[in-house]
C-alpha positions in Angstrom: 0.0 0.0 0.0 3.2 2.4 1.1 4.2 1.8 -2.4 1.5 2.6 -4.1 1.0 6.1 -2.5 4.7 6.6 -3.0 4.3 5.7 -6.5 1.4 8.7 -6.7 2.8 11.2 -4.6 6.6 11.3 -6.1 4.8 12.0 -9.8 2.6 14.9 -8.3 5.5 16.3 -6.1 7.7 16.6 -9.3 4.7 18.0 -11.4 4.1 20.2 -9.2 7.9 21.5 -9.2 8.0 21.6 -12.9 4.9 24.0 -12.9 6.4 25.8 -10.5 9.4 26.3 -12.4 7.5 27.4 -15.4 5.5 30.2 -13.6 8.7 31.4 -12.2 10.5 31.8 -15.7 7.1 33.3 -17.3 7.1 36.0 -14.9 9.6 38.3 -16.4 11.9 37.8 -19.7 15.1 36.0 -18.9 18.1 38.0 -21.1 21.7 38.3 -21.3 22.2 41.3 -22.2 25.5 40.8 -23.6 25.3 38.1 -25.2 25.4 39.5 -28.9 27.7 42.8 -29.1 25.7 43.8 -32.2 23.0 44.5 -30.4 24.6 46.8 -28.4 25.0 50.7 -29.2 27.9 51.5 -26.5 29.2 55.1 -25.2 30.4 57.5 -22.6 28.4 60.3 -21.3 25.8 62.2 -19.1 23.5 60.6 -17.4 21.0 62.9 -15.8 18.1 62.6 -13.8 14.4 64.2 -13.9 14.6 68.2 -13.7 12.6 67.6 -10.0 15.6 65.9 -8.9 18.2 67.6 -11.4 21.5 65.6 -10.4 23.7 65.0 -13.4 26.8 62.2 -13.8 29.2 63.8 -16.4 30.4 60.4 -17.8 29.3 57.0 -17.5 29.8 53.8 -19.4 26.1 53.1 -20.9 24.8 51.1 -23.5 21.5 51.1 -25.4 20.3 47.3 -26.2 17.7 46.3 -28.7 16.2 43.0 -30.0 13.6 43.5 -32.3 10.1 41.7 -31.4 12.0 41.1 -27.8 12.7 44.6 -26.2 14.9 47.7 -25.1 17.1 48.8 -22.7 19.2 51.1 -21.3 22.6 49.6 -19.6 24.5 51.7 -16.6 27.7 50.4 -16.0 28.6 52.1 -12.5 32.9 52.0 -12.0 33.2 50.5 -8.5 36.7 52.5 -8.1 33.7 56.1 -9.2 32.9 58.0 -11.9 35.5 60.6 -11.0 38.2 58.0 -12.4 36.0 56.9 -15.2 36.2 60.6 -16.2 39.5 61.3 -15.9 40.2 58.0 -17.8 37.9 58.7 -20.7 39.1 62.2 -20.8 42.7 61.0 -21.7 41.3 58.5 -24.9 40.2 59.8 -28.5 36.1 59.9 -28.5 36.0 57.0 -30.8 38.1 54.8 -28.9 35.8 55.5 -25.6 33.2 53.5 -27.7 35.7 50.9 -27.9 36.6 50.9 -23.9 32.5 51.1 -23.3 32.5 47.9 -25.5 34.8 45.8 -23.8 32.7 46.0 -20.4 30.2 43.8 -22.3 32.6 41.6 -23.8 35.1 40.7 -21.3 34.3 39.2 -18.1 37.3 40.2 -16.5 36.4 44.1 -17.0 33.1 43.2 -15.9 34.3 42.8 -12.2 35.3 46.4 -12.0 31.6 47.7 -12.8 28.2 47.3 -11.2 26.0 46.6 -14.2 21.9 47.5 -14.3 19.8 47.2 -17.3 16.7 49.0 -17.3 13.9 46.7 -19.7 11.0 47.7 -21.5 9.3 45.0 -23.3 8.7 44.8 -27.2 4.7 45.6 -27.1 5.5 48.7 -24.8 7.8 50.5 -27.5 6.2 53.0 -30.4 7.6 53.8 -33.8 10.4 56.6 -33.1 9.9 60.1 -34.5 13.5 59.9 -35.5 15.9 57.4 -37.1 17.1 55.3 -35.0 20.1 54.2 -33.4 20.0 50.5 -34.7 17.8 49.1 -38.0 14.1 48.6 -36.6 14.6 50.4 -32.8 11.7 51.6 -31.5 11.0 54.5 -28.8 9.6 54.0 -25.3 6.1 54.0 -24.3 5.0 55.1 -21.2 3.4 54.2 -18.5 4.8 50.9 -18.8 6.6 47.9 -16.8 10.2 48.5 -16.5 12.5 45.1 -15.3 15.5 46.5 -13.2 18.2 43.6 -13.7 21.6 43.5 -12.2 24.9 41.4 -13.8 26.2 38.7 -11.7 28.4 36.6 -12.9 27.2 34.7 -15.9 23.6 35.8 -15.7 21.5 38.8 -14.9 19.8 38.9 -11.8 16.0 40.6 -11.7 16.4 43.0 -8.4 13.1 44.6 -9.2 9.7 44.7 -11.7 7.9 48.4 -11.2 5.5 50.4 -13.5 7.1 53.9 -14.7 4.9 56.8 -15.8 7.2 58.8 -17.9 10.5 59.5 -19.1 11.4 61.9 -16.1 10.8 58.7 -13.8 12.6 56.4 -16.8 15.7 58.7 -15.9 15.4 59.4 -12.0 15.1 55.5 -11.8 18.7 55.2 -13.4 19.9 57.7 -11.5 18.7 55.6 -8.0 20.7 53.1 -9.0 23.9 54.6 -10.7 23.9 56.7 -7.1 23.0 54.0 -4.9 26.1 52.6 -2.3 
């Protein structure tokens, strides 16, 4: 009789961790961000928040990511040695080659380890046809209000920290600026 329950239960318990499992990887896109460079648009400059809050960074390592019928995001790279030395650094380089140094942050694993990394999703449905040309073949504007993922780099994945609505662009940008600032 023992083994017959046993024989019912063990099929239910691992059913019932499978469906689990699904529900858990339906619940927000799984993407590394990095995993294609050519999807990548990479640079050094401002980042600024909302005019309410009006705090500026003068140079930080961002990227812009796109996947077409997938999504957008926006990429902050935050220097754990600060921005102050990120500036100073980019300021000795030619502007083409701080593409370059932006680039190998999502490229090299190594280089990875000296930067906090957030990515800031929007999904495909929430993005409009730009009013200008945009940065890669296809890329499409934000939308707002819409669901913005908040994902960190670890390792060899990216880690969702947070899932929250954002009503417009000034809260697209103070949201960056939490975490660029955060400690």
């Amino acid at each position: 009789m023992n083994k017959y329950i046993s024989l019912l239960i063990i099929p239910l318990i691992y059913s019932g961790g499978v469906f689990a499992q699904q529900q858990k990887s339906a619940s927000y896109p799984e993407v590394d961000f990095f995993k294609n460079p050519k999807q990548l648009l990479c640079w050094s400059g401002p980042l600024s928040s909302s005019y309410k809050t009006n705090v500026n960074i003068s140079a930080v390592p961002l990227m812009e990511y796109f996947k077409s019928k997938f999504g957008s995001a926006r990429i902050v790279c935050k220097p754990k040695y600060g921005f102050e030395k990120w500036n100073a650094m980019i300021k000795k380089i030619k502007s083409s080659d701080s593409f370059n140094r932006v680039k190998e942050i999502a490229i090299n694993e190594t280089e990875q380890k000296n930067f906090i990394i957030y990515a800031f999703f929007m999904e495909y449905k929430y993005l409009v046809e730009p009013d200008e040309k945009p940065a890669f073949p296809g890329g499409k504007d934000m939308n707002f209000p819409a669901p913005i993922y908040v994902y960190q780099k670890e390792v060899y994945k990216w880690k969702l920290l947070e899932k929250l609505t954002v009503k417009s662009w000034s809260d697209y940008a103070d949201l960056q600026m939490k975490y660029a600032k955060a400690k």
